[in-house]
C-alpha positions as CSV (number, residue, x, y, z in Angstrom):
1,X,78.8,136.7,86.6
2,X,77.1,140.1,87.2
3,X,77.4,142.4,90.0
4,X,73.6,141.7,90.8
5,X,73.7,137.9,90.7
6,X,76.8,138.0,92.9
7,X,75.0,140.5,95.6
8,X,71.9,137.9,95.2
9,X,73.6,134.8,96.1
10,X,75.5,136.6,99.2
11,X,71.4,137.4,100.0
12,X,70.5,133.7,100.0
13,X,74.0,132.2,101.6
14,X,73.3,135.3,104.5
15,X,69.4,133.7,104.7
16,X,70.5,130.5,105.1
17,X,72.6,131.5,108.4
18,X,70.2,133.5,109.8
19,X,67.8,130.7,109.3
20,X,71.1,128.4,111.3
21,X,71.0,131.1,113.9
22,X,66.9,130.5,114.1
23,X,66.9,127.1,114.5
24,X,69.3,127.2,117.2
25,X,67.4,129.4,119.3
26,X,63.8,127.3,118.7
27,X,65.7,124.2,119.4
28,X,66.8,125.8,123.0
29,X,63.1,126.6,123.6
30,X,62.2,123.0,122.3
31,X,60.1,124.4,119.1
32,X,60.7,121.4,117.4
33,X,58.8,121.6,114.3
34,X,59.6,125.1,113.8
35,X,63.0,124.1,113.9
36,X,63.0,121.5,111.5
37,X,61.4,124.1,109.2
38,X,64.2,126.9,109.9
39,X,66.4,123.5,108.9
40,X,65.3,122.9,106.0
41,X,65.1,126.9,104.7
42,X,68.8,127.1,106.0
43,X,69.6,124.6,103.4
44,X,67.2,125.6,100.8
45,X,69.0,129.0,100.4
46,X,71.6,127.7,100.1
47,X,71.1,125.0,97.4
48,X,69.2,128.4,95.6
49,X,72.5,130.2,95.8
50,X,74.1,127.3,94.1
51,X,71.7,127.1,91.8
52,X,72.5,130.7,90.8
53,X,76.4,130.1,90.0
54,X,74.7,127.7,87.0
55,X,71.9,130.9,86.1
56,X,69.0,127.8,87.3
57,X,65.8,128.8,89.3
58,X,62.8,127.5,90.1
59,X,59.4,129.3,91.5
60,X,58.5,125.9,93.2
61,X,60.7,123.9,96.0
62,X,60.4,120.5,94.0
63,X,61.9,122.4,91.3
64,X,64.7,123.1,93.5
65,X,65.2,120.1,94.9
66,X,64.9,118.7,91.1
67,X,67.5,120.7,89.8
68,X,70.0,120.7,92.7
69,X,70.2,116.9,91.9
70,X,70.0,116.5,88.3
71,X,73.2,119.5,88.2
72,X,75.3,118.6,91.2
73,X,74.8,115.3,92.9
74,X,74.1,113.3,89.9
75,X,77.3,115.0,88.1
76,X,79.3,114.2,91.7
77,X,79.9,117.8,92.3
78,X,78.1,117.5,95.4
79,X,78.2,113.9,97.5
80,X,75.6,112.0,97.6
81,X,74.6,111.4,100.8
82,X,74.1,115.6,101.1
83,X,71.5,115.1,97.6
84,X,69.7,112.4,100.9
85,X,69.9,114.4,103.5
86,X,68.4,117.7,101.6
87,X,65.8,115.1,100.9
88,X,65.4,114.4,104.2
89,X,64.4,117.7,105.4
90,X,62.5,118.4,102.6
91,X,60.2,115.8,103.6
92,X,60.8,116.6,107.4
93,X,59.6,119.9,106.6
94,X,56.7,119.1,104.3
95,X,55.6,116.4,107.3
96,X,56.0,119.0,110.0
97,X,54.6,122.1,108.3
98,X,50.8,120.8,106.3
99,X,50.5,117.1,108.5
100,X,48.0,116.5,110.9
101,X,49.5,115.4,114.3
102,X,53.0,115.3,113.7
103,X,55.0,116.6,117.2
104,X,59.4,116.2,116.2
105,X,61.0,115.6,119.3
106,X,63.8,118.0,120.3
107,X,66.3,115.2,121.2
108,X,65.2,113.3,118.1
109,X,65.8,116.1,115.5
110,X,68.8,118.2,117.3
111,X,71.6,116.3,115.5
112,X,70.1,118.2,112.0
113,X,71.5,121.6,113.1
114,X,75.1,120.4,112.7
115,X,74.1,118.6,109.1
116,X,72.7,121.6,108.2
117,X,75.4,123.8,109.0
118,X,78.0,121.4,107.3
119,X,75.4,121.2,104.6
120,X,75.7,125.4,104.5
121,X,79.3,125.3,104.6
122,X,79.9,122.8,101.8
123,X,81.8,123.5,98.2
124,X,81.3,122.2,95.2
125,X,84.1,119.6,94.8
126,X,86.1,120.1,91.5
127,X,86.5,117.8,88.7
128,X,90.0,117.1,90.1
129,X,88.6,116.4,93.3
130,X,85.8,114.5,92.3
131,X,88.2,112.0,90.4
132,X,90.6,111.7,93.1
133,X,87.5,111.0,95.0
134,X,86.5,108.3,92.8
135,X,90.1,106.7,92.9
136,X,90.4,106.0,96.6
137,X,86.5,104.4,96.5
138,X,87.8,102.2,93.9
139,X,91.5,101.6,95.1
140,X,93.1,102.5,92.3
C-alpha cells in the first residue's frame, strides 16, 4: 500500500471522529436531525477507508453502501448486523436530510452515537476468526 493511500485512509478514519465528536455536541443541544446526519458521515468514512485497504471507491453513497456489503459483510469479514445498521443510518439520513416533515427525537435517536462509535472502532475479523466465529454459531 502506498504512502498516499495510507495518509488517505488516516484522512477518512480522522473524518469519521470528528463527525463522532459533532454528533455529540448536536445531540447535547438536541439537533436531532443534524445529528443523525453527522451519524451516518461518521460511519461513511469509515466504511470509505475500508474500502481503500481493497483499492474500491465510489463517487456515489449507494455505491458505497453497495460495495461495503458485496466485499465485507457478505464475505463475513464484517458482521452482519453492522452491514443493517450502516443501512439504517443511511436511510435515517436520507429521511432526515431531503424528507418533508420528518423531526428525530433526541431520546429516540441518542442510542446511535454509541453504534456508531463501535461501528468506527470495528476490525475486519480474519479468516481465522471468522471460522471460529462460525463454529461456536453452529456448536461444533
Amino acid at each position: 500500500m502506498t504512502q498516499e493511500k495510507k495518509a488517505l485512509i488516516r484522512y477518512r478514519l480522522e473524518r469519521a471522529h470528528e463527525a463522532l465528536q459533532e454528533a455529540r455536541i448536536l445531540l447535547a443541544d438536541g439537533h436531532a436531525n443534524t445529528f443523525v446526519n453527522r451519524v451516518y458521515y461518521a460511519c461513511f468514512y469509515a466504511v470509505t477507508a475500508l474500502l481503500l485497504t481493497k483499492d474500491l471507491s465510489s463517487a456515489r453513497h449507494v455505491g458505497v453502501r453497495a460495495l461495503f456489503h458485496q466485499n465485507f459483510v457478505k464475505p463475513g469479514a464484517i458482521a452482519i448486523d453492522l452491514g443493517q445498521l450502516y443501512d439504517a443510518f443511511f436511510r435515517s439520513r436520507q429521511k432526515g436530510d431531503y424528507a418533508d416533515l420528518v423531526h428525530f427525537k433526541s431520546e429516540e435517536v441518542g442510542l446511535w452515537l454509541d453504534q456508531a462509535e463501535s461501528f468506527v472502532k470495528t476490525r475486519v475479523r480474519s479468516k481465522r476468526r471468522k471460522a471460529t466465529d462460525a463454529e461456536r454459531h453452529h456448536n461444533y
